[in-house]
C-alpha positions, 0 to 999 in steps of 0.5 A: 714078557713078549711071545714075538717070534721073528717071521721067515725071512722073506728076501736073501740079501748079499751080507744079510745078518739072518743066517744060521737061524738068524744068530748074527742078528739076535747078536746084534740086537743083543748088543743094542741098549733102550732107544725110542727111535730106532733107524736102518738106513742101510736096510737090504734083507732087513734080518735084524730089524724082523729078529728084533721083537718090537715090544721087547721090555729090555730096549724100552726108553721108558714105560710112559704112554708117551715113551712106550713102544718105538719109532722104526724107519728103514731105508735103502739107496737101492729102490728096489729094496725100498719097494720091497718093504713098501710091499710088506707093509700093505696087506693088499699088496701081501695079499697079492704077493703071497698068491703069485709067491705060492704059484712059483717053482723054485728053478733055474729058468725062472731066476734067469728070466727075474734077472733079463726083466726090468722094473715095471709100474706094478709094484707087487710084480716087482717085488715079486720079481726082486724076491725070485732074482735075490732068493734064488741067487747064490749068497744073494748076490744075484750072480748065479743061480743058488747052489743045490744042496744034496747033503741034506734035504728040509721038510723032506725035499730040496733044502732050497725049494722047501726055504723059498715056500717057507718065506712065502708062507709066512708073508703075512707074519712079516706083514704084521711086523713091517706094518708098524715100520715107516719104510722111506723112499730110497735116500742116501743113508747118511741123510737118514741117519742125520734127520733122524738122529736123537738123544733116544735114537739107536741107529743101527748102520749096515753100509756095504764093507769096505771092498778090501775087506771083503770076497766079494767086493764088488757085488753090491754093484752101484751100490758100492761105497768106496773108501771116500764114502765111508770116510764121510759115515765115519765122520757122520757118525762121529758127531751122532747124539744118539747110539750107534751099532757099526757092522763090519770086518776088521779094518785099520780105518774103522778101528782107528776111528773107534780107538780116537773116540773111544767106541767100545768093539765086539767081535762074532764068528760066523762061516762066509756062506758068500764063498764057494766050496764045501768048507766054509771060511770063518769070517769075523763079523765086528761091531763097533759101538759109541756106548757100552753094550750090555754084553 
């Protein structure tokens, strides 16, 4: 059996599976059957792919020398999530991330000034830069400044600030998961799907929900997809050989097309940490499958 324990995730990603101890996602991975080759071509936060344990006897294709293990690739059409993950994977470039990561306040006037400054040259200034701008931000969506809780503390301080360290001290952990992934350069996400599609592949597909089904639809900005869009995954994922994970809110185009092809469907409930105010909307998170999940 695997010891693995999923690192602290590092970035807050708007519609990132890792709240609540990462439950949405272990749900998720839950739902998952063997594979060798593994893709999340809508990569964002990367919640479910830092809860998934590598090396987790259950999701083996097989116990060959040449079947053992897995082939990870992650990416996203938003670069500066790409350069993000590429960061992590380098231990020089972990090395100098974590240092300027512990120097930094959780605080209001830093967030302001990560969110005024463009991307420059140096890659590890980026990320840093895109972890403060999405970290500190309300629900990830790079709006406002994070909400301050005052009901409770963490580690005996602001929940808030006691979250931001965490992550920074457990860059190294994800380090050492992310250097066993191939992290591409920012594409199309059906392009990845498609390439890398295969009998033994497991893609796990998280596009930006469709905005009607959403509070927020408008937050992932260029980075949208419309209606047309997610017609043409629909039609992608239609023709795909190998197994498919679909997330997304209940909605008539997607369950229709699960019904015309027979895709199996579960559904989890989650609060919308997404939404203002003290008591939080349950919201259904659906999966929708082209095989028979074990649970």
């Amino acid at each position: 059996m695997s010891d693995y324990r999923p690192p602290p995730l590092p970035a807050k990603c708007h519609g990132g599976k890792g709240a609540h101890g990462g439950k949405l996602a272990q749900w998720l991975i839950s739902l998952m059957v063997p594979h060798r080759v593994y893709t999340e071509a809508f990569a964002g936060g990367l919640a479910v792919l830092l809860y998934k344990d590598p090396d987790d006897p259950r999701l083996q294709w097989a116990d060959t020398a040449s079947d053992r293990g897995c082939v990870e690739i992650v990416n996203d059409l938003n670069g500066r999530w790409s350069e993000f993950w590429q960061v992590a994977r380098d231990p020089a470039d972990v090395e100098r991330l974590s240092w300027l990561w512990e120097r930094t306040e959780f605080n209001e006037k830093l967030w302001k000034q990560a969110m005024a400054w463009p991307p420059g040259p140096d890659r590890v200034q980026n990320a840093w830069q895109w972890a403060v701008a999405v970290r500190m931000s309300l629900a990830g969506r790079m709006t406002n400044f994070a909400t301050i809780s005052t009901g409770r503390t963490r580690r005996g301080r602001c929940e808030q600030a006691s979250a931001w360290d965490t992550a920074g001290k457990g860059l190294r952990l994800v380090y050492e998961r992310m250097r066993r992934v191939v992290v591409l350069d920012a594409q199309s996400g059906l392009r990845v799907i498609a390439k890398y599609d295969c009998p033994e592949a497991l893609h796990y597909v998280d596009p930006p929900y469709l905005g009607t089904t959403r509070t927020s639809p408008r937050a992932y900005k260029q980075f949208e997809m419309g209606p047309a869009e997610h017609q043409q995954l629909l039609a992608l994922l239609a023709t795909i050989r190998g197994k498919v994970v679909l997330s997304g809110y209940a909605d008539p185009m997607y369950d229709g097309f699960a019904a015309a092809h027979g895709w199996e469907v579960r559904d989890f409930q989650t609060p919308n940490h997404a939404a203002g105010g003290r008591k939080k909307r349950v919201m259904t998170e659906r999966a929708w499958m082209n095989y028979t999940p074990p649970v």
